[in-house]
C-alpha positions in Angstrom: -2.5 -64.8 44.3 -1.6 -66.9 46.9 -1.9 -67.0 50.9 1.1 -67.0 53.1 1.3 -69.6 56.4 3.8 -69.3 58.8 4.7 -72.4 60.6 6.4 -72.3 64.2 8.1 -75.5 63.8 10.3 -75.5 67.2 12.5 -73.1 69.3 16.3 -72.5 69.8 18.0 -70.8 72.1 21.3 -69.7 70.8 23.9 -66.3 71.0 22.3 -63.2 69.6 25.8 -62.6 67.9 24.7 -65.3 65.8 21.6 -63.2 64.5 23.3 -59.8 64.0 26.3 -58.2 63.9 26.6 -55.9 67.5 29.4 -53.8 68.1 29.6 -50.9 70.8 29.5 -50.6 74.5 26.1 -51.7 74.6 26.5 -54.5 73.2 26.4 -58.6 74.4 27.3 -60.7 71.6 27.2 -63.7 74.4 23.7 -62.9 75.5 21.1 -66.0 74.9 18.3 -65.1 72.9 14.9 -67.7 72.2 14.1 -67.5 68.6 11.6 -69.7 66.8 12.1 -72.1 63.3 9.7 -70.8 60.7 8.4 -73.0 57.9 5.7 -71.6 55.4 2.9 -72.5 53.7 2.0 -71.3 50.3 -1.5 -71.9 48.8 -3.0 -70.7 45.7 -6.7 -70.7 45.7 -6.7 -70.8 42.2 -4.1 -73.5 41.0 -5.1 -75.5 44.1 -1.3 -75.5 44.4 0.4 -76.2 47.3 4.0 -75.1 48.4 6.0 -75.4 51.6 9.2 -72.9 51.8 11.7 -74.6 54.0 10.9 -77.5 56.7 12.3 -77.1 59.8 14.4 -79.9 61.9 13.7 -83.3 61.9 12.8 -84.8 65.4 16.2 -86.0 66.8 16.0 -83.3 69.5 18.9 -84.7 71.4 21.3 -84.6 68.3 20.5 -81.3 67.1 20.7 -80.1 70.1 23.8 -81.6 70.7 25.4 -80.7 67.4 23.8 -77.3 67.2 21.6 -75.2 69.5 19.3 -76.3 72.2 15.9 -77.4 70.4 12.6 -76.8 72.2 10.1 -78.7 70.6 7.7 -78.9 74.0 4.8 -77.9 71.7 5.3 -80.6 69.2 6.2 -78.2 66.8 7.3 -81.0 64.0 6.9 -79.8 60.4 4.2 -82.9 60.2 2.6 -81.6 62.7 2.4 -78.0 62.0 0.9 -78.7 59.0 -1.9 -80.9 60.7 -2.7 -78.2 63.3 -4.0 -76.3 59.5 -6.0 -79.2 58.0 -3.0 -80.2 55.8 -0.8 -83.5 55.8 2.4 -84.6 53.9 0.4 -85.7 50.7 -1.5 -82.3 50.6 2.6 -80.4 49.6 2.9 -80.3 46.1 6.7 -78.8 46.0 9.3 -77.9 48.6 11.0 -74.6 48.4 14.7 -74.1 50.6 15.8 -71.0 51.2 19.3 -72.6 51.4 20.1 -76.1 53.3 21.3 -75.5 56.9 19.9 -77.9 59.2 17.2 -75.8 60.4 15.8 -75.1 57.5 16.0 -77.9 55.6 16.8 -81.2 57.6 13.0 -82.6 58.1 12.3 -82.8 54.6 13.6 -86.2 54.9 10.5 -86.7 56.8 8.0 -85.6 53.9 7.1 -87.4 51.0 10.3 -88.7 48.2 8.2 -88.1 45.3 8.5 -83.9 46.4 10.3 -82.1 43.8 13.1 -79.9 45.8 13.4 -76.5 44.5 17.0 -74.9 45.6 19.7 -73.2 43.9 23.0 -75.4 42.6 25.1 -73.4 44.0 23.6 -74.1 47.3 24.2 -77.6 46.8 27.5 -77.4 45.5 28.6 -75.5 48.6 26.7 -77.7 51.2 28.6 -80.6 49.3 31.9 -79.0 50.1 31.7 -76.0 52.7 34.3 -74.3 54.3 35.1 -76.0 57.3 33.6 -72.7 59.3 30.5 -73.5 57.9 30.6 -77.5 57.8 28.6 -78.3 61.2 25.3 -75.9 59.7 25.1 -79.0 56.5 26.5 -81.8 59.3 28.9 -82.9 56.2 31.5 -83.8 59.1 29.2 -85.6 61.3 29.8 -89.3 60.8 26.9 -91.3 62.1 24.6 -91.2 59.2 24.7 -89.7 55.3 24.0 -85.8 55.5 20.3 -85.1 55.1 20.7 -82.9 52.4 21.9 -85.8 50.5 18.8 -88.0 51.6 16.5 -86.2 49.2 19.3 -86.2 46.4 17.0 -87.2 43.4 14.6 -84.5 44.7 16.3 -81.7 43.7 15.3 -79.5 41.1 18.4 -77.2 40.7 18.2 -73.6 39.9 20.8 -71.0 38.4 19.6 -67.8 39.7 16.3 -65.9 39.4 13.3 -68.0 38.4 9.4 -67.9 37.8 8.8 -71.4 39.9 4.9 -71.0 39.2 2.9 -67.6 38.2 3.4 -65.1 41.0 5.7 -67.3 42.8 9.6 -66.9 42.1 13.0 -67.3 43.5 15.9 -64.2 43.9 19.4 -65.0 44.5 20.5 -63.9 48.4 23.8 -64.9 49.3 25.9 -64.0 51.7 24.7 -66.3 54.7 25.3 -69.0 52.6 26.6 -69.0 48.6 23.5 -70.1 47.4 20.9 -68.8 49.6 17.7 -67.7 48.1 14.5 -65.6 48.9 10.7 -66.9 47.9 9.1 -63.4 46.5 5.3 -63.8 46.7 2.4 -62.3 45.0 -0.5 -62.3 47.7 -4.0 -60.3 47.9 -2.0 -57.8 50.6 1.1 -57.0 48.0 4.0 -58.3 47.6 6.2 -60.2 50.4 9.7 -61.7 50.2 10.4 -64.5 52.6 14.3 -63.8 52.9 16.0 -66.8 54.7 18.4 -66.1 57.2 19.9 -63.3 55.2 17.4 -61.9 57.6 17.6 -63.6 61.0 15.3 -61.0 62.5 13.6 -57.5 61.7 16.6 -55.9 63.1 19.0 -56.9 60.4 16.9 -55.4 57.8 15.6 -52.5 59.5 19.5 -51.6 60.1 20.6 -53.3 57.2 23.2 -55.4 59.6 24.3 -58.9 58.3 23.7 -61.5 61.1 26.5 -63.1 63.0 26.5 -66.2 59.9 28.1 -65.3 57.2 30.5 -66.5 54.5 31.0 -63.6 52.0 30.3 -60.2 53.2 30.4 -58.6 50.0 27.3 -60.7 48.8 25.7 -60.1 51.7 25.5 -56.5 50.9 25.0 -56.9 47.6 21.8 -58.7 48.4 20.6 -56.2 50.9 20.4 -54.0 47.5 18.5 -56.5 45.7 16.1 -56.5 48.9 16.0 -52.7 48.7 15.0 -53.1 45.1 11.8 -55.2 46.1 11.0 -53.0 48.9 10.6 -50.1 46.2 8.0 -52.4 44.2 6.1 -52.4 47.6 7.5 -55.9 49.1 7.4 -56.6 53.1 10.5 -58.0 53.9 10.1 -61.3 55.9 13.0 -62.8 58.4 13.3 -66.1 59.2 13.7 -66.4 63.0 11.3 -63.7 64.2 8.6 -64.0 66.7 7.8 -60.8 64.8 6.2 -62.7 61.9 3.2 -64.6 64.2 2.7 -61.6 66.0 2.1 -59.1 62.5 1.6 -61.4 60.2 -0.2 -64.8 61.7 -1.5 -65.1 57.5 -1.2 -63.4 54.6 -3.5 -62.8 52.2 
């Protein structure tokens, strides 16, 4: 069984069109929401094993902010130093997990150990290698004043082809649809079963009314991987979203 940490490791402010999909009167697909970067921290009691899902942004706050949303990282919210405020450092992460490689999810592992083996699907990477131009700003392929992060921890990678056992009750389900090779984490904890979904869901609201978020590149998948979620939720899984001040305020730990 293993314990589930989330990690607040900064703040964006960015469009809420971005997170779901609004449509009627009601709506304001221009109105500026706050939502948080969410890293997580996986330990197995047992095993002595542990796994960080996803990293957060590195510490450039002026370039990301300039390249992407506005970063808030007034807390020191740092992946290195989330992981300090629990008693853990860089040397303590046996294995990185990505949930797929935009910036925000993925850019500070070039701050953690080299010697981490990188869990993420191929397809992921063969997407992030050559996006659409829609989606090239999220892997920074087209920014030109240093090699794309993702490409920093190159000899990290350990690729994967779908769904996989990465140690016992710890495995990885195909999600795409936000990105071709996104990926949930499904975890077996002492409370049940919990998915941490990536930004297939942004926030509670996408799942609760099974609405893609604003960030897509293949619709299709996107609801095909709403089914796979469903699937889960039938075996008892809580659906987790990535960008959710939800998650600290019901589930602070897990198991």
């Amino acid at each position: 069984m293993w314990k589930i940490t989330p990690l607040h490791v900064g703040s964006v402010t960015t469009i809420a069109g971005g997170l779901i999909m609004k449509h009627g009167a009601k709506s304001n697909p221009g109105e500026l929401v706050k939502i948080p970067h969410i890293a997580w921290l996986l330990e197995n009691p047992v095993s002595k094993r542990t796994i960080l899902v996803d990293s957060g942004a590195d510490n450039d706050n002026a370039r990301n902010s300039k390249l992407h949303n506005p970063v808030d990282r007034s807390q020191g919210k740092h992946i290195l130093e989330a992981l300090a405020q629990k008693g853990y450092s860089a040397k303590d992460i046996d294995a990185i997990i990505v949930t797929h490689l935009h910036w925000d999810h993925a850019q500070a592992i070039v701050d953690l150990p080299k010697t981490l083996p990188v869990f993420c699907q191929r397809e992921e990477l063969l997407f992030a290698v050559d996006p659409y131009p829609t989606d090239a700003k999220h892997y920074e392929t087209r920014a030109t004043d240093r090699l794309p992060y993702f490409l920093q921890f190159y000899h990290q990678y350990h690729l994967l082809d779908g769904e996989e056992t990465i140690e016992p009750g710890l495995s990885v389900v195909p999600l795409p649809g936000h990105s071709n090779g996104s990926q949930g984490v499904v975890v077996e904890t002492a409370k049940g079963l919990f998915v941490i979904a990536g930004d297939l869901i942004n926030i509670r609201a996408n799942w609760e009314q099974r609405m893609p978020g604003g960030i897509y590149n293949n619709i299709a998948s996107y609801f095909e991987s709403f089914k796979r979620l469903e699937a889960l939720e039938k075996q008892g899984a809580v659906i987790l979203p990535a960008h959710d001040f939800w998650v600290f305020d019901n589930y602070p730990v897990i198991g």
